[in-house]
C-alpha positions in Angstrom: -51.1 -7.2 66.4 -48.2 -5.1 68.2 -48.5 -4.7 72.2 -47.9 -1.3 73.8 -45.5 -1.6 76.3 -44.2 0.8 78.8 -41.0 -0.3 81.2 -41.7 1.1 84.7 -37.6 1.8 86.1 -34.8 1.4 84.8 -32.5 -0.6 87.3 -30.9 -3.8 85.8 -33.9 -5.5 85.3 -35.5 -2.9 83.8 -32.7 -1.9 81.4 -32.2 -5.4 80.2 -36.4 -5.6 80.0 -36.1 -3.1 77.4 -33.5 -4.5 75.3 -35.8 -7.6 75.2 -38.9 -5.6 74.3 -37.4 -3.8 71.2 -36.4 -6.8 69.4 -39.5 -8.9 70.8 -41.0 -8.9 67.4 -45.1 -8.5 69.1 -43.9 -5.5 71.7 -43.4 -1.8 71.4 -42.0 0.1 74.0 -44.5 3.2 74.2 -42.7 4.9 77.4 -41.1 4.7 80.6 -41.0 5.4 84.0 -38.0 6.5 85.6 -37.1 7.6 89.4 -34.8 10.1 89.2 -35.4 13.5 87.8 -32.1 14.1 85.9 -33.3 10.9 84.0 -37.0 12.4 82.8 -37.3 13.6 79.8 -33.9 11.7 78.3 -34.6 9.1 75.4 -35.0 5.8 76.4 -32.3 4.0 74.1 -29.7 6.6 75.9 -30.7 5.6 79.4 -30.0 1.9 78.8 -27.1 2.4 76.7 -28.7 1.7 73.0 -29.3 3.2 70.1 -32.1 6.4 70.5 -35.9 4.9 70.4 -38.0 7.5 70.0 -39.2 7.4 73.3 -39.0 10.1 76.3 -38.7 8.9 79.6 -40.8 10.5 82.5 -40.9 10.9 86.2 -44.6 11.7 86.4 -46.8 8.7 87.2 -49.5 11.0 85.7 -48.1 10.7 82.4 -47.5 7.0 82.5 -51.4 6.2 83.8 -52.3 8.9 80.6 -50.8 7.0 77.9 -52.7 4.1 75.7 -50.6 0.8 76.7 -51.6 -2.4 76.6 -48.7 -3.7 79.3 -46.7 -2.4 81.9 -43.2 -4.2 83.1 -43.2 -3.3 86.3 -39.1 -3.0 87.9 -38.9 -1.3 90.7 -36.5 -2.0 94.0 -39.4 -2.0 96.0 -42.9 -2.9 95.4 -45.7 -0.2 96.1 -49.0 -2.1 95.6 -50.8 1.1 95.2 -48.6 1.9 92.2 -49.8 -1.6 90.9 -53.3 -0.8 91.5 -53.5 2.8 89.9 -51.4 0.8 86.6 -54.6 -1.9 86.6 -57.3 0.2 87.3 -55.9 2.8 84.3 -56.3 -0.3 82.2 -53.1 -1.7 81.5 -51.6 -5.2 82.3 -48.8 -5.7 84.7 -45.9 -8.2 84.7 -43.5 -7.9 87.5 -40.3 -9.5 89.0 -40.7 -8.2 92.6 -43.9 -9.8 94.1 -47.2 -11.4 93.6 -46.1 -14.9 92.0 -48.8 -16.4 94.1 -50.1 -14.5 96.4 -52.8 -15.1 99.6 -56.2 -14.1 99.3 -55.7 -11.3 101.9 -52.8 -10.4 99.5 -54.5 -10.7 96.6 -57.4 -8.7 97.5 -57.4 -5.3 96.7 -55.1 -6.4 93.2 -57.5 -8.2 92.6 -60.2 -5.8 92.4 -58.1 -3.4 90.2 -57.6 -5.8 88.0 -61.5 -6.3 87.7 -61.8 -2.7 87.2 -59.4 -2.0 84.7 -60.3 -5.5 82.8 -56.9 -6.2 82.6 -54.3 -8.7 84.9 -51.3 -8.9 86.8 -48.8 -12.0 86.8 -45.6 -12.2 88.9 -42.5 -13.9 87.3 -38.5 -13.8 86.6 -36.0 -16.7 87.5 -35.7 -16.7 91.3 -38.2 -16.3 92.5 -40.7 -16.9 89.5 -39.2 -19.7 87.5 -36.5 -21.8 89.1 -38.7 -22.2 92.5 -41.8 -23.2 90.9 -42.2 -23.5 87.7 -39.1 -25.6 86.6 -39.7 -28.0 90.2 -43.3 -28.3 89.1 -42.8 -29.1 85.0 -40.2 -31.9 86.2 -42.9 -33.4 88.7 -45.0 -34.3 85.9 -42.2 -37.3 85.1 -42.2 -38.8 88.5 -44.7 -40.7 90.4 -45.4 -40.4 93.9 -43.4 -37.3 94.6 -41.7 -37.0 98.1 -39.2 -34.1 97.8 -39.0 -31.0 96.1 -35.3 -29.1 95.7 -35.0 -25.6 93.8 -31.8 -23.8 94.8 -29.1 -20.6 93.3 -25.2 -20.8 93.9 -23.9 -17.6 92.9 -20.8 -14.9 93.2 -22.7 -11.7 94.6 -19.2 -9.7 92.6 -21.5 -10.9 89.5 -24.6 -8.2 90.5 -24.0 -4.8 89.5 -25.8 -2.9 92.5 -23.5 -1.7 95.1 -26.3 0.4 97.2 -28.5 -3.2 97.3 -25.3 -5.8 97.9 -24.1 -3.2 100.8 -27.6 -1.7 102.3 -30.3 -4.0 101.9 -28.1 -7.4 101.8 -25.9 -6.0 103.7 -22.5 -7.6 102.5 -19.6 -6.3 104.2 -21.2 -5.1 107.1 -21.7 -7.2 110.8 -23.4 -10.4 111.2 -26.1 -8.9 113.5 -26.6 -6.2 110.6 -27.2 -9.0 108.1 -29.1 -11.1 110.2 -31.8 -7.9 111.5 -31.5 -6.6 107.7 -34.2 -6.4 105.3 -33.1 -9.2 103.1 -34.7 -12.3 104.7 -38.1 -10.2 104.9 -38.1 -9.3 100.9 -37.2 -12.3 99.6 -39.3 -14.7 102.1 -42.2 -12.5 100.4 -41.4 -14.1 97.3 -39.8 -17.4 97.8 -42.9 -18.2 100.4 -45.2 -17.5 97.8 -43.3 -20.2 95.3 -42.9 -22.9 98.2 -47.0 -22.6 98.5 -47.5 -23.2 94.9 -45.6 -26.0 95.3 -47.3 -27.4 97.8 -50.7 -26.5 96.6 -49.9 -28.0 93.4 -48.3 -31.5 95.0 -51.8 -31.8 97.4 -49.0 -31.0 100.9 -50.5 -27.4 102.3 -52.3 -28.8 104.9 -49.9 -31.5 105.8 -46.3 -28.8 105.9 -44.9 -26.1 108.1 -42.6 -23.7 106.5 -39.4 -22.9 108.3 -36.6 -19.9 107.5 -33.1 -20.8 107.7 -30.4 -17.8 107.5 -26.7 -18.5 107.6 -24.2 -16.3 107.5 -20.2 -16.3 106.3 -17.6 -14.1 107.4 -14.6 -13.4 105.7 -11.5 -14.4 107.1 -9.0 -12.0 105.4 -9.6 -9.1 103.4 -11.7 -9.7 100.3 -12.3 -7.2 97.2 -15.2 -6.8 95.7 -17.2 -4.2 93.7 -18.5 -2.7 97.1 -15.1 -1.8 98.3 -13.0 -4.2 100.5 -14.8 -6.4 103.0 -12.7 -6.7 106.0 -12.4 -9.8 108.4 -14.7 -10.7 110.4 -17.5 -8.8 108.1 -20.4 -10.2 106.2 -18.8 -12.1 103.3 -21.2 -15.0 102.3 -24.8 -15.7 103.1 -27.5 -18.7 102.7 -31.1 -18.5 102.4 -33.2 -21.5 102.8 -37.0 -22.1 103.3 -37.9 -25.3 104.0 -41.5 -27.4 104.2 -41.7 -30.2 107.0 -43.7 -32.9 107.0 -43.9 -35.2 109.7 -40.0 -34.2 110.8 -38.9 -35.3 106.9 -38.4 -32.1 104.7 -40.1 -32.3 101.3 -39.5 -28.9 99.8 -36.5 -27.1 100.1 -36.1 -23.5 98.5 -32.5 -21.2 98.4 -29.9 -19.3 97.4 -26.3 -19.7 98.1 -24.5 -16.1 97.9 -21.1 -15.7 98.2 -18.6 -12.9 97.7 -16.0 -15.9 96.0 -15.0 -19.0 97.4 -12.2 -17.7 99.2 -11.6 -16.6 102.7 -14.9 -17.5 103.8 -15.8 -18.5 107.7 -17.1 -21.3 107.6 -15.4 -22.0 104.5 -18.5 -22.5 101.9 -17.7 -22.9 97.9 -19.9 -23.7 95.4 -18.7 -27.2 94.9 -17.5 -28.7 92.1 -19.7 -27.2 89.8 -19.1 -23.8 90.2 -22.3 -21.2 90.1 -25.6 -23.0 89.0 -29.2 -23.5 89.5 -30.4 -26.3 90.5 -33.7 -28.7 90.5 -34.4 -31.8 92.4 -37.6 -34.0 92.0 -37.1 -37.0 93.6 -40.3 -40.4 93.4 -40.5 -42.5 90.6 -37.9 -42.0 88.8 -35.8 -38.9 90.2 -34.7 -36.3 88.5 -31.8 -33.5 88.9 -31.5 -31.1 86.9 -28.5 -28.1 86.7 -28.7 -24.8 84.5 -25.8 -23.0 83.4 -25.5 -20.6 81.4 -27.8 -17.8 84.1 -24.3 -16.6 85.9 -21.4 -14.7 84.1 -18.1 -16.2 83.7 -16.2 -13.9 85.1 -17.2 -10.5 88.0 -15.9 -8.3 85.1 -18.6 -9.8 82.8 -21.3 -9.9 84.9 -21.0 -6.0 86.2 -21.6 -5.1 82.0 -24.4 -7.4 81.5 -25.5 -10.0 84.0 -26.8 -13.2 82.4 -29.2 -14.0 85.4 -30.8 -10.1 85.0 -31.3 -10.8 81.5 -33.3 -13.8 82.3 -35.2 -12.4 84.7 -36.2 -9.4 82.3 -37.2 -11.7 79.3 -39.1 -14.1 81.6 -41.3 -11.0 82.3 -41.0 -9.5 78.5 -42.0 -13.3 77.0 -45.0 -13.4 79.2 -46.6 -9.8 77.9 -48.6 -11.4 75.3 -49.8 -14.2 77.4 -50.8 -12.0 80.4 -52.7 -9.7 77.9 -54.5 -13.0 76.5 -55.6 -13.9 79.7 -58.8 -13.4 81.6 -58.5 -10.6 84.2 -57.2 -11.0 87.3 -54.3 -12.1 89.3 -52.7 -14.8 86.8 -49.6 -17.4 88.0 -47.5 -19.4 86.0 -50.2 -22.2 86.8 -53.1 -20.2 84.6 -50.9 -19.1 82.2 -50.4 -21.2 78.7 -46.6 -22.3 78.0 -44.5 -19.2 77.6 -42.2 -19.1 74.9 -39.6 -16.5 74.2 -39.8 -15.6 70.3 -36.6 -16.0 67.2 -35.2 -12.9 65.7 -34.2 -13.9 62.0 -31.6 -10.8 62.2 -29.8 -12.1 65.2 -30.1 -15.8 63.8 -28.3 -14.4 60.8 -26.0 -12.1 62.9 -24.9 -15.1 65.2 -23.8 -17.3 62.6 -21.8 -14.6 60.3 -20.2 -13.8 63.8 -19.4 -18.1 63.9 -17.7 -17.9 60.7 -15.8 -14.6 61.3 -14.1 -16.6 64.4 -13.1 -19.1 62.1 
């Protein structure tokens, strides 16, 4: 059976989410959201830069809470929970990257209550947070006995992510310190990477034993530094570190963050990314440790990632994969602990189109 889908916003994640839901061979896209006006009414395919799909974007939440969908992938910059709540209660499924990975009881409330009423669910995912921070630290666990620490963390180039307005306003690259450190950054993503250090410790039996601490650092650069924004000038916001930590007994035994930087040069104090360049990593350590690195989630070069960020696409087909799982599920708030195994799903066209592109280079 075919799910209806309908892609709320078309941002990066959202554009990329609807490249994976046209060749996700269960999915349909069915409509679309969009913010801006000179966008509504506009086809779909032309928006995100593909070929036309039949489909007629609109700004009128009406329109989107009227049409028979079995899914929504919810995208926006900013999460409005009662936007969430009138998608559930019209009966449709949400899957989101911006919030409710594992949310509190007092958060999980009045989603909760939607969800009951429109007999449907709601599951927070992506990469980071949503995969990387608790799913991936979690799945390694199960190989170790007596588990004492718990590492999940990004190193990327910020040049890589093709969203000027975010990188300058709300992480506030390339303005002052104080800017950075009273910005809104550290408040929207301890929403989500809080929410992945609890699973964490739920799931490893700590809660009750851990406080969680923030940890904010800040780089400056120390000569002029371009970057899609414009030129960041010395002594401005030029690299930045996120951290959340779980104490135990003074001895740390989660640690959660991202490394951002704005390139490896000219930085104050002088961070890189080590020697192996821009990763994710995962860290179990007990009996035995394990370390894990992914590759393969940052672009190779700022030119690359400002046409098609690997780490977006990710994020958008960690959300698209999980449609048909959410829809399976019982209703209610659903995390990556309920769910089944999510699989992505092969496309014999592409498998064919990949290796007649091998041969061709050949």
């Amino acid at each position: 059976m075919t799910l209806r889908v309908i892609q709320w916003a078309t941002g990066s994640v959202g554009r990329a989410a609807v490249d994976c839901i046209a060749i996700h061979p269960e999915l349909e896209l069915v409509g679309c959201w969009v913010h801006s006006k000179d966008k509504h009414g506009k086809d779909v395919g032309e928006i995100v830069g593909i070929q036309p799909m039949g489909v007629a974007a609109t700004s009128s939440m009406d329109d989107i809470l009227g049409l028979d969908a079995d899914a929504v992938i919810y995208a926006p910059l900013i999460p409005n929970p009662d936007e969430v709540a009138a998608l559930l209660r019209s009966g449709k499924n949400v899957v989101t990257p911006v919030g409710w990975f594992y949310p509190s009881e007092r958060e999980a409330a009045p989603l909760a209550q939607a969800c009951e009423e429109g007999k449907v669910s709601l599951h927070g995912t992506g990469i980071n947070p949503g995969g990387i921070t608790e799913t991936f630290p979690l799945m390694m666990s199960a190989m170790s006995s007596g588990v004492t620490f718990v590492r999940a963390e990004e190193y990327s180039d910020i040049r890589t992510y093709g969203a000027a307005d975010v990188v300058r306003w709300i992480m506030c690259f390339g303005g002052t310190r104080e800017e950075a450190e009273n910005g809104p950054m550290l408040k929207l993503l301890t929403g989500g990477f809080t929410q992945s250090m609890t699973m964490v410790l739920d799931t490893l039996g700590l809660s009750e034993k851990a406080r969680v601490r923030t940890i904010h650092g800040v780089a400056l650069a120390t000569a002029p530094i371009e970057s899609p924004i414009g030129t960041i000038e010395p002594g401005k916001v030029a690299g930045q570190r996120f951290h959340w930590e779980a104490v135990v007994d003074d001895d740390v035994v989660v640690r959660i963050g991202v490394h951002w930087l704005m390139g490896e040069e000219n930085l104050d104090p002088p961070w890189t990314f080590g020697r192996q360049g821009e990763r994710f990593e995962v860290e179990v350590k007990g009996n035995p440790d394990t370390f894990l690195v992914v590759k393969g989630w940052q672009p190779e070069t700022v030119e690359e990632g400002l046409v098609s960020n690997p780490g977006i696409v990710a994020t958008a087909a960690h959300c698209v994969n999980s449609v048909p799982y959410v829809v399976a599920a019982k209703p209610g708030i659903v995390t990556s602990l309920e769910l089944p195994l999510v699989a992505g799903r092969a496309h014999p066209d592409l498998i064919g189109a990949r290796v007649a592109s091998r041969h061709r280079s050949k």
